[in-house]
SEKOL-246797 format. One record per residue: residue in one letter; x, y, z of N, C-alpha, C in turn. Coordinates in steps of 0.05 Angstrom, whole numbers, always signed. Each point is the difference from the previous one (the first is absolute). Layout:
<recs>
{rec "A", {X, Y, Z}, {X, Y, Z}, {X, Y, Z}},
...
</recs>
This chain:
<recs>
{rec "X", {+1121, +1644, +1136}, {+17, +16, +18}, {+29, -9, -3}},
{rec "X", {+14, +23, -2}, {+34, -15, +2}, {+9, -1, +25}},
{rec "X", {+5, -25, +9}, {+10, -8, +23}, {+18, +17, +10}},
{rec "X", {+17, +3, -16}, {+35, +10, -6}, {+0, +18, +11}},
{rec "X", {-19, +23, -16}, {-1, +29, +19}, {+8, +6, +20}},
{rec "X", {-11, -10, +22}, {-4, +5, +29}, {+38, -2, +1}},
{rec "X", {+15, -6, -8}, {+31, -4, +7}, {+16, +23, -15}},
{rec "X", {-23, +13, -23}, {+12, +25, -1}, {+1, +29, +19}},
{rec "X", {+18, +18, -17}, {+8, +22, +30}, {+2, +23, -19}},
{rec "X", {-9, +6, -20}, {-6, +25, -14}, {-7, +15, +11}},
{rec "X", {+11, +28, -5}, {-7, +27, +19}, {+7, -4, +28}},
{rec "X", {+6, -26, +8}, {+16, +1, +34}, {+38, +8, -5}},
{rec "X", {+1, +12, +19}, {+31, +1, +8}, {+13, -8, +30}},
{rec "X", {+22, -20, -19}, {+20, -6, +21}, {+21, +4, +9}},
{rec "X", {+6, +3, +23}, {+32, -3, +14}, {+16, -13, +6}},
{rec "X", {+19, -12, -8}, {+15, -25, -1}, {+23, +6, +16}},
{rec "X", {+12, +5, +34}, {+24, -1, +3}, {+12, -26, -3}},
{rec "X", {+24, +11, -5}, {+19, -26, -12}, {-10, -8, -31}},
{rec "X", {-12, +10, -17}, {-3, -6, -24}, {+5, -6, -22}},
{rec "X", {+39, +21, +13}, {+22, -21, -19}, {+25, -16, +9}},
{rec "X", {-23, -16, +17}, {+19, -33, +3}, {+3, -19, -13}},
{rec "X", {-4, -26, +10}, {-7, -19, -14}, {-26, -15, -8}},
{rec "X", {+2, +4, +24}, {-35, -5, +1}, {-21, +23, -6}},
{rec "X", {+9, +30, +8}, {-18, +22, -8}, {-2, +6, -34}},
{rec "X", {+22, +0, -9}, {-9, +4, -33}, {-12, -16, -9}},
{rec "X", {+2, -28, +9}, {-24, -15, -17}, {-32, +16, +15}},
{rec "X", {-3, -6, +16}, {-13, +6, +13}, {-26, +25, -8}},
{rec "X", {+20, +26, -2}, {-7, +30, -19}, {+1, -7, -25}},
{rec "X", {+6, -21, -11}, {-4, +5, -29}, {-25, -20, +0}},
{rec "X", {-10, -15, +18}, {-26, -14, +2}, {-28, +16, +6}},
{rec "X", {+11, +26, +18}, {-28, +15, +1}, {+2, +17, -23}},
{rec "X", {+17, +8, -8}, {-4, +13, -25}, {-2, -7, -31}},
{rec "X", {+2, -36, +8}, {-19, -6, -32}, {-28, -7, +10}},
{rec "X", {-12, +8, +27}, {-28, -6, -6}, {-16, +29, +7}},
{rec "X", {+21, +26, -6}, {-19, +24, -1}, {+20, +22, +26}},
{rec "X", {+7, -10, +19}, {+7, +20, +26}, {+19, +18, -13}},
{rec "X", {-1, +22, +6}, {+22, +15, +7}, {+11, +2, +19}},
{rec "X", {+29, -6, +0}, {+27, -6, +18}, {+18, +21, +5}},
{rec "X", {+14, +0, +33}, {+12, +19, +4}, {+19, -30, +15}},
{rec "X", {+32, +8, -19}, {+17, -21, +21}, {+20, +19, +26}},
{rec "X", {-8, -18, +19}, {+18, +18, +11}, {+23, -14, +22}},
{rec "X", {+25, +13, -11}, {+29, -12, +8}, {+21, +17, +9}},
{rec "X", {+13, -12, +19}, {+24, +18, +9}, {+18, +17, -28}},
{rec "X", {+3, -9, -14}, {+9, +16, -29}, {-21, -9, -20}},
{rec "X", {+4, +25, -12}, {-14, +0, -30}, {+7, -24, -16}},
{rec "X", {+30, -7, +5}, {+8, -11, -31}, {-13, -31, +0}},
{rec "X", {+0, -13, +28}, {-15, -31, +4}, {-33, +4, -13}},
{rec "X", {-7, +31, -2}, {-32, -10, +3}, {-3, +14, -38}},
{rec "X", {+23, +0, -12}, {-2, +13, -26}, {-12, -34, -24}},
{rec "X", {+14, -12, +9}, {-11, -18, -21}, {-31, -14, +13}},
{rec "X", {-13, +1, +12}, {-21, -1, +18}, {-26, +14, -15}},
{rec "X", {+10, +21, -2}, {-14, +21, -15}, {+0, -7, -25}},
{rec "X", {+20, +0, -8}, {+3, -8, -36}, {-16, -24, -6}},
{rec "X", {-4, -16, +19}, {-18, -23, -11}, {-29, +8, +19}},
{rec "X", {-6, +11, +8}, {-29, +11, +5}, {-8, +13, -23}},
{rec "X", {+14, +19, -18}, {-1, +21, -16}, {+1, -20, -29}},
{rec "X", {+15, -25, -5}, {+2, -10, -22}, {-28, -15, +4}},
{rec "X", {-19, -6, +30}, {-19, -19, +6}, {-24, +16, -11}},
{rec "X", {-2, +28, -6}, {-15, +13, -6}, {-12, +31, +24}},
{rec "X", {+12, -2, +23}, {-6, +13, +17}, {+27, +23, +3}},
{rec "X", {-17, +16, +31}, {+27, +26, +3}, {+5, -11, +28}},
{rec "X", {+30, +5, -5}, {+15, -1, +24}, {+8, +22, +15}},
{rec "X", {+4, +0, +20}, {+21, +26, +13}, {+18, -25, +13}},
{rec "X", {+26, +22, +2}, {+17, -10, +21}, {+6, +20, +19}},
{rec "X", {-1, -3, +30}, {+7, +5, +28}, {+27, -13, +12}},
{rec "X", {+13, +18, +5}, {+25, -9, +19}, {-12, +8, +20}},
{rec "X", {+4, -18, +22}, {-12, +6, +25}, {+15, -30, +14}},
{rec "X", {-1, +7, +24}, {+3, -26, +22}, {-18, +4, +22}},
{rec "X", {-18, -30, -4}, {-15, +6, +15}, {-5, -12, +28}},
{rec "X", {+27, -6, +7}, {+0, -14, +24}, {+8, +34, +20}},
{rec "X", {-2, +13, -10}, {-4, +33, +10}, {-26, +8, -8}},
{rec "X", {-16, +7, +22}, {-27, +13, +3}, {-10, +20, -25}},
{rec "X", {+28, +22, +5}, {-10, +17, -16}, {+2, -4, -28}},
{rec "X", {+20, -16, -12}, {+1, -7, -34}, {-20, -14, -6}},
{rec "X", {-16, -20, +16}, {-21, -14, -5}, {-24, +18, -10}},
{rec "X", {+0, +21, +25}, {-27, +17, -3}, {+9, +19, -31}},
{rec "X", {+24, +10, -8}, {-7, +13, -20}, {+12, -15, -27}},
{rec "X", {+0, -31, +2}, {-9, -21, -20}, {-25, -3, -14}},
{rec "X", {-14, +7, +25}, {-30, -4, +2}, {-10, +30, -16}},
{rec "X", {+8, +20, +13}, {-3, +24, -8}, {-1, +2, -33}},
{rec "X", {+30, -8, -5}, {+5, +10, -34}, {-21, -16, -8}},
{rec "X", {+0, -25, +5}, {-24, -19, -20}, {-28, +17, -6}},
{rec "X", {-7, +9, +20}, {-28, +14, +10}, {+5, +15, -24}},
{rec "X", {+13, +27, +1}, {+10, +19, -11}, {+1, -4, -25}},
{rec "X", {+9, -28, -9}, {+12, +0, -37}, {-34, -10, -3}},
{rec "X", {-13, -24, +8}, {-15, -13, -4}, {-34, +7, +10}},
{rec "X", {+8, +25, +9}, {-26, +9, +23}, {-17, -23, +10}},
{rec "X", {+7, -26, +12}, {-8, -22, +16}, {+10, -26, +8}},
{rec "X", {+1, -11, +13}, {+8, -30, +20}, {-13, -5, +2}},
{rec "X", {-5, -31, -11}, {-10, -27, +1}, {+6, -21, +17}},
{rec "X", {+30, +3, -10}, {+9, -28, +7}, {+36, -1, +4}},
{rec "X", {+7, -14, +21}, {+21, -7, +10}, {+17, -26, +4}},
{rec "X", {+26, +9, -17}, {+2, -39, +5}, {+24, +7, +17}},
{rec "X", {+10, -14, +15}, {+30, +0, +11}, {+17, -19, -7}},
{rec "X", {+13, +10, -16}, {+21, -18, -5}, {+34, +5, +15}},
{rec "X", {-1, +11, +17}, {+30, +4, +3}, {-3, -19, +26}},
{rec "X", {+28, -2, +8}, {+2, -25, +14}, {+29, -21, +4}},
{rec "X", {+0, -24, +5}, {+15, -13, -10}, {+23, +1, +18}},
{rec "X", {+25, -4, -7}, {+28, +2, +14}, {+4, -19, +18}},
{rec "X", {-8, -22, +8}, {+6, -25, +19}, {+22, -5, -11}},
{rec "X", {+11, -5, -22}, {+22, -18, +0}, {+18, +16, +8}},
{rec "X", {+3, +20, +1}, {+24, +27, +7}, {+2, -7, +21}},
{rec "X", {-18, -6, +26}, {+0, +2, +31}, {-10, -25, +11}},
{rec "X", {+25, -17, +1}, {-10, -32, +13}, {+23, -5, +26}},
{rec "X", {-15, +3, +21}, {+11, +6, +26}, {-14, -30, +19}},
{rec "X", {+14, -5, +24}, {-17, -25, +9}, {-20, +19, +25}},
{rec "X", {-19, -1, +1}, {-30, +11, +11}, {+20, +16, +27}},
{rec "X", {+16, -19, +11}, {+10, +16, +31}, {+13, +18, -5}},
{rec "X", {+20, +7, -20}, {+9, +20, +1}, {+1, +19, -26}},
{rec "X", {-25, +4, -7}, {-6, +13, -25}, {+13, +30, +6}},
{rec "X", {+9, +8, -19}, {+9, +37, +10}, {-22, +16, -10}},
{rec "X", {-1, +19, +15}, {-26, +17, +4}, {+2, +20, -28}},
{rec "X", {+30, +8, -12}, {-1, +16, -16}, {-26, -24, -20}},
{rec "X", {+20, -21, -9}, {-14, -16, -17}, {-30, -5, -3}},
{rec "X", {-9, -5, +25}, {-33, -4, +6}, {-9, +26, -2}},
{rec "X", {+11, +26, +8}, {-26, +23, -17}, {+3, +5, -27}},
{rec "X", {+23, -12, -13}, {+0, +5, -26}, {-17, -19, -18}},
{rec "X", {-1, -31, +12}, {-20, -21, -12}, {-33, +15, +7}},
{rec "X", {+6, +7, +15}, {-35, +4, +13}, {-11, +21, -4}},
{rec "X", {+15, +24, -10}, {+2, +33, -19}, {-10, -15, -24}},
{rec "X", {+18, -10, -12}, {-3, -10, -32}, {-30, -18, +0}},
{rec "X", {-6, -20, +15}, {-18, -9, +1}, {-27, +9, +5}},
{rec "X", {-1, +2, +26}, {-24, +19, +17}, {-8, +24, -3}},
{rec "X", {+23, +20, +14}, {+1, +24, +2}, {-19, +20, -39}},
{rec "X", {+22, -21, -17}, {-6, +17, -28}, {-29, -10, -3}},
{rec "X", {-14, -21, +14}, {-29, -5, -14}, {-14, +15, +15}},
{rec "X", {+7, +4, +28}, {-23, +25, +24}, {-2, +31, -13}},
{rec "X", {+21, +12, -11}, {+2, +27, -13}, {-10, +5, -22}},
{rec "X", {+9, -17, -16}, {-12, +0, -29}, {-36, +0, -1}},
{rec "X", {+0, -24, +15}, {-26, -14, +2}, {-24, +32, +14}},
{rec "X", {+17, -1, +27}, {-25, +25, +11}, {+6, +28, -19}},
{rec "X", {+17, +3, -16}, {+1, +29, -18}, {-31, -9, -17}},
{rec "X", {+9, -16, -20}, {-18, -16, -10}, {-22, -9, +7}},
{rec "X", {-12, -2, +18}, {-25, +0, +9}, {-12, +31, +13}},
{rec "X", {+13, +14, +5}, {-4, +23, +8}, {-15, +15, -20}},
{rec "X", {+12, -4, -28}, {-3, +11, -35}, {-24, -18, +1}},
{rec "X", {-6, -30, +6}, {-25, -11, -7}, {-36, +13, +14}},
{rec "X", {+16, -3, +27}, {-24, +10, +14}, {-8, +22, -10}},
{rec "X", {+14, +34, -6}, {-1, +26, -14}, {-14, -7, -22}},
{rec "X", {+8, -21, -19}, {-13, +5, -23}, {-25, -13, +6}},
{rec "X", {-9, -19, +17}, {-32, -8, +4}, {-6, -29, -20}},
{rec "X", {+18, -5, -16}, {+3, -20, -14}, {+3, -29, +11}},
{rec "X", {+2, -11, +12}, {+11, -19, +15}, {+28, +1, -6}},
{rec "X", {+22, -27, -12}, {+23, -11, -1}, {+1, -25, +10}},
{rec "X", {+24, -9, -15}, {+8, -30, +2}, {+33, +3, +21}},
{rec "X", {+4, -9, +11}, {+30, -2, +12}, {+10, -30, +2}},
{rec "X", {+20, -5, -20}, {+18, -19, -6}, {+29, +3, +15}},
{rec "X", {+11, -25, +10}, {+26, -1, +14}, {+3, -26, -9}},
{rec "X", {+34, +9, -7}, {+8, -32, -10}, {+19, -14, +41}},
{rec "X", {-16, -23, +2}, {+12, -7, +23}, {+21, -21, -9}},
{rec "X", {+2, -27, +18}, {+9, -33, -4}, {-1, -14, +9}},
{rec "X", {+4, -23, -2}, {-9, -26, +11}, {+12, +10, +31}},
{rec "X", {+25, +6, -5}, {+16, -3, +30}, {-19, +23, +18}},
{rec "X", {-25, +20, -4}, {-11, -4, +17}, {-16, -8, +19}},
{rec "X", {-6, -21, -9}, {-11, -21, +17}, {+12, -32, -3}},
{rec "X", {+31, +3, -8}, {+13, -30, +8}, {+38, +16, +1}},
{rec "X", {-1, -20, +24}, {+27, +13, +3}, {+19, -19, -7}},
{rec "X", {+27, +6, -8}, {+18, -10, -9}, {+34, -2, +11}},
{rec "X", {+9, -19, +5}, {+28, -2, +15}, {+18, +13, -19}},
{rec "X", {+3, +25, -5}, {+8, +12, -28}, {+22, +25, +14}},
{rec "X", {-11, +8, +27}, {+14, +29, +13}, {-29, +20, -5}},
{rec "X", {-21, -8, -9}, {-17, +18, -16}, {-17, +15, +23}},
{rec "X", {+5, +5, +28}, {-13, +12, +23}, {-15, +29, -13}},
{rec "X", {+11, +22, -11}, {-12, +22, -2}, {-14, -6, -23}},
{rec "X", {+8, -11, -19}, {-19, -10, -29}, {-21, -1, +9}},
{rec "X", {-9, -24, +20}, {-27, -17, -4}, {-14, +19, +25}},
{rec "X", {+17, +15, +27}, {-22, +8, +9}, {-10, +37, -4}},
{rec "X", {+15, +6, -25}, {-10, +30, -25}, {-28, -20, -14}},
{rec "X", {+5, -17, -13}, {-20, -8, -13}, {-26, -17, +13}},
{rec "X", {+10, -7, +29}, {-20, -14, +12}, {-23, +28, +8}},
{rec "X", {+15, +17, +12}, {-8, +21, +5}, {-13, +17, -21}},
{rec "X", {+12, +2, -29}, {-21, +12, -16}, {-30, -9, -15}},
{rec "X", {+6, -34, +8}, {-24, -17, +6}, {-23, +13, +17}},
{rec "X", {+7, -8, +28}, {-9, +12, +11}, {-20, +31, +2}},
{rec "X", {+13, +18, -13}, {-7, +34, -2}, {-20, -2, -25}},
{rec "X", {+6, -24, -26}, {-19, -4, -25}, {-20, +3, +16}},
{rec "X", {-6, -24, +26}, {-25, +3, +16}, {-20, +17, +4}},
{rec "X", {+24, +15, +17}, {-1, +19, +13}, {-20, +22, -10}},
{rec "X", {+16, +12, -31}, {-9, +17, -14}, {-21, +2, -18}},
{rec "X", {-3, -36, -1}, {-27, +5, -15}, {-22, +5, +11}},
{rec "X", {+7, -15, +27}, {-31, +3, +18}, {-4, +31, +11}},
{rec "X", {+24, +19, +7}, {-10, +34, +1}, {-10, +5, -24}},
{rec "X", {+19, +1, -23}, {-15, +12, -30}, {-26, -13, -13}},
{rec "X", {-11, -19, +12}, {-24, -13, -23}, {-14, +17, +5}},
{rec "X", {-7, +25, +18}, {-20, +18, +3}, {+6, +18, -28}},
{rec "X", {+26, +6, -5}, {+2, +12, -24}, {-9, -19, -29}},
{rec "X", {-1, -15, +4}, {+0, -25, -28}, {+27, +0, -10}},
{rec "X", {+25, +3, +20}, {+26, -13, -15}, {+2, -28, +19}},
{rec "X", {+6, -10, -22}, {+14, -30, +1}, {+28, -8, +10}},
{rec "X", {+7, -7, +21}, {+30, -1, -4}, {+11, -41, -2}},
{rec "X", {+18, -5, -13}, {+3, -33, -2}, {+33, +3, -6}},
{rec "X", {+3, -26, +1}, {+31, -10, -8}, {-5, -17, -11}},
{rec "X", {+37, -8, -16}, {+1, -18, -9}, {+29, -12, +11}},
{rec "X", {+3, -27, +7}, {+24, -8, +9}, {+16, -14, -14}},
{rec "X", {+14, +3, -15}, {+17, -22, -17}, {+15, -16, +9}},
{rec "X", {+12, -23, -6}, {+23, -21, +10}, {+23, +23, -20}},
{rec "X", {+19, -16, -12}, {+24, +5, -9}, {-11, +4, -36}},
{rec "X", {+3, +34, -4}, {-3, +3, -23}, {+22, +6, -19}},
{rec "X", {+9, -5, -24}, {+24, +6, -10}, {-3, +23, -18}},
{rec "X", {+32, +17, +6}, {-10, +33, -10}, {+32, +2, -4}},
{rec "X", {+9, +21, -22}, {+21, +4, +0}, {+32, +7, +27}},
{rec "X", {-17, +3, +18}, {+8, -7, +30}, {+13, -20, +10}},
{rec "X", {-11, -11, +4}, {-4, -32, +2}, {+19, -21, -22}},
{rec "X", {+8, +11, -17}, {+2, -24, -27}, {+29, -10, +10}},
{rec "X", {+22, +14, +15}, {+32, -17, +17}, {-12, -19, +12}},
{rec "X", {-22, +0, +11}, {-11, -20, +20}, {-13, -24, -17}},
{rec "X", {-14, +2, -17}, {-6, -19, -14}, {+6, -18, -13}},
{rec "X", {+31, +14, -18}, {+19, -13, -4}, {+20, -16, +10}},
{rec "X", {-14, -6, +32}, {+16, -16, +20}, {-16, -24, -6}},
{rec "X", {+0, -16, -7}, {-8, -22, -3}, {-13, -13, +20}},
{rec "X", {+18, -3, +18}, {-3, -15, +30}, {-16, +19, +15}},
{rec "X", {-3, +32, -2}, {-22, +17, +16}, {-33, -10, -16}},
{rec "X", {+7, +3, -26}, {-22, +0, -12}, {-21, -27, +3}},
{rec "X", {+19, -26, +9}, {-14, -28, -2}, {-6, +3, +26}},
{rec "X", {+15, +11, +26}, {-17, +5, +21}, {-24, +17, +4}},
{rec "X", {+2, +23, -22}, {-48, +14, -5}, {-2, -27, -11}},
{rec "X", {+1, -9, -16}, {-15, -21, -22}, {-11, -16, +14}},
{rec "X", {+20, -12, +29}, {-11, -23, +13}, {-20, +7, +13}},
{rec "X", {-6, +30, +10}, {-22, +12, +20}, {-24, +4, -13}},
{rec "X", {-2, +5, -25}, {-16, +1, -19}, {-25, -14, -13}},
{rec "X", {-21, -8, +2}, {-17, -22, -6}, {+4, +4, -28}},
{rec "X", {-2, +20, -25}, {-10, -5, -20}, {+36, +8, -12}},
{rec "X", {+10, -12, +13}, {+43, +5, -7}, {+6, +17, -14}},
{rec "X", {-13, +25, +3}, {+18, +27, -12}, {+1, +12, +12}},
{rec "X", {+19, +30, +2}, {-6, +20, +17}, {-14, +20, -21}},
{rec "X", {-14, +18, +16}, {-23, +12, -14}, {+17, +33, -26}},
{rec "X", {-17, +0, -14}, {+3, +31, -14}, {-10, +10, +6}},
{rec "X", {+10, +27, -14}, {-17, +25, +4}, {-28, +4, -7}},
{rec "X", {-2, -21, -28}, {-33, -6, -14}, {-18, -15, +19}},
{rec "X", {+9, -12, +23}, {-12, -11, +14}, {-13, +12, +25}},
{rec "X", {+1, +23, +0}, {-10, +33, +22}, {-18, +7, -10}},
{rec "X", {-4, +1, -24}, {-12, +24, -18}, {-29, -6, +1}},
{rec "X", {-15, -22, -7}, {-20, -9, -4}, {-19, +12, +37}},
{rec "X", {+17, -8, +16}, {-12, +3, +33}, {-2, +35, -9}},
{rec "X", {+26, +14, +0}, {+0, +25, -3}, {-24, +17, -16}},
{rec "X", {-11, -13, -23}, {-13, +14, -6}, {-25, -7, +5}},
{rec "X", {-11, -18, +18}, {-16, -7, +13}, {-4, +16, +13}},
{rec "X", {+16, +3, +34}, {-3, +19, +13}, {-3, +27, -3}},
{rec "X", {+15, +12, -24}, {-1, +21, -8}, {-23, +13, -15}},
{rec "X", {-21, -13, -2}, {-12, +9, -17}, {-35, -13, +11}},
{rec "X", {-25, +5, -3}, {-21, -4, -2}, {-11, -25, +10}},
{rec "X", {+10, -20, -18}, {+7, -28, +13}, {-7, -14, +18}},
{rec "X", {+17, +20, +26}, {+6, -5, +23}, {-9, +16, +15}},
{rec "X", {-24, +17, -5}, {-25, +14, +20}, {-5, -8, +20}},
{rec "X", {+4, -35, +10}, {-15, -1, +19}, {+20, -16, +19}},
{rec "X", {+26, +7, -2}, {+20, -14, +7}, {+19, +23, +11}},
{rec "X", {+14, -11, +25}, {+14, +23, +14}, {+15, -18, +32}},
{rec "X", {+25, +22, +6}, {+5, -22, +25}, {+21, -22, -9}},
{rec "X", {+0, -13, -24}, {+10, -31, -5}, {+35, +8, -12}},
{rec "X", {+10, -28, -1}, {+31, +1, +0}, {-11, -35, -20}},
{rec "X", {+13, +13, -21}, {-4, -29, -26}, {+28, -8, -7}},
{rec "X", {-2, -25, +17}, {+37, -6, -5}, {-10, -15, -34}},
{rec "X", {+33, +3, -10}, {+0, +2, -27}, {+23, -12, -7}},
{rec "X", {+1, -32, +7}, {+26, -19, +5}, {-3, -27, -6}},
{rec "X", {-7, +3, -16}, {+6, -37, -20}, {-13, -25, +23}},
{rec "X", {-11, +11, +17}, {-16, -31, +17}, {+20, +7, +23}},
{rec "X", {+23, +23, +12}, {+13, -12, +19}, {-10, +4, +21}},
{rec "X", {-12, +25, +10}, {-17, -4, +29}, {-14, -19, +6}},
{rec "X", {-5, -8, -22}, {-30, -25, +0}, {+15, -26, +13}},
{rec "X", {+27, -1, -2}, {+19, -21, +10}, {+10, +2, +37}},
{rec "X", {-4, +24, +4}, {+9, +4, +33}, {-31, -3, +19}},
</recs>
């Protein structure tokens, strides 16, 4: 028997919002060298064009979706076109997200514009996407997998200004719960994964701070901050066969540092 199999995703298709980030193109070009067909989908075309190009150079078909899906309705016809190009949904990862360092306020007087915009980007885009996307799972009778990229900072908080960060992501913790235990009647899966500090073309002014960078290092048990290759392996775990009997969970994915608080 080949072990291996079970982590392939041939004939499944996926939805990737945020797929051309930093973390999402690795990401889509990981389900689509083990078989999925990919739909990226991003506020513009042009972030989710090279996304595609390496799904398509991985051996698979891509679409790209402009959509935002921290709006109800672009989510649902995200969901829609995929259906439409691919006639089925499998599987969902969320990748959009992110933006803490933009909005570091001290907890008392956080501004409200700020906190619905951390907690839109965070939360809001994984509830829309996610229930369009399950909506297409249940219809097709197939089960599904539902993937959300979380982070450490939802379940450790940090003297950083990081108030709406950690409680979008404590909270989408939380709903992983939530949602697996309504959907397991369907046989979808829903899980996370939480990273510490991963480095992405984003990120790289920051890294080059020397003095920021030896402060992750020190928090760090195994003294790096993480890559993008270091997602992928959990990702296609969850994503795929694998992980049948697994659902509900949040897999922090951080060099030993929770293991330290």
């Amino acid at each position: 028997m080949d072990e291996l199999a079970r982590f392939r995703l041939d004939g499944r298709v996926a939805v990737v919002p945020g797929g051309g980030g930093g973390i999402g193109i690795r990401l889509t070009t990981a389900l689509a060298s083990v078989g999925a067909r990919v739909a990226i989908v991003g506020r513009t075309a042009g972030r989710a064009a090279a996304a595609a190009a390496a799904c398509r150079a991985a051996g698979s078909e891509a679409l790209i979706v402009a959509a935002d899906v921290t709006r109800a309705e672009d989510a649902e016809r995200a969901v829609a076109e995929t259906v439409a190009r691919f006639g089925r949904l499998d599987i969902i990862v969320n990748a959009v997200g992110g933006g803490a360092g933009t909005a570091l306020y001290p907890a008392e007087s956080y501004p409200v514009s700020e906190w619905d915009r951390i907690v839109d980007l965070n939360l809001r885009s994984m509830l829309y996407a996610t229930q369009a996307a399950a909506r297409a799972m249940i219809a097709g009778g197939r089960g599904g997998r539902v993937l959300s990229i979380s982070s450490v900072r939802g379940q450790l908080g940090i003297n950083s200004g990081f108030a709406a960060y950690v409680a979008a992501k404590g909270a989408l913790n939380a709903l992983t719960r939530q949602l697996a235990t309504e959907w397991a009647k369907y046989a979808i899966t829903v899980n996370a994964i939480a990273p510490t500090f991963v480095a992405t073309p984003q990120v790289e002014d920051l890294l080059a701070d020397p003095v920021f960078k030896e402060g992750i290092l020190r928090r760090i048990p195994l003294g790096r901050v993480g890559e993008t290759d270091d997602l992928v392996g959990a990702v296609l775990f969850f994503c795929s066969d694998a992980s049948a009997f697994v659902t509900g969970q949040v897999l922090t994915i951080d060099g030993g540092l929770t293991a330290t608080q």
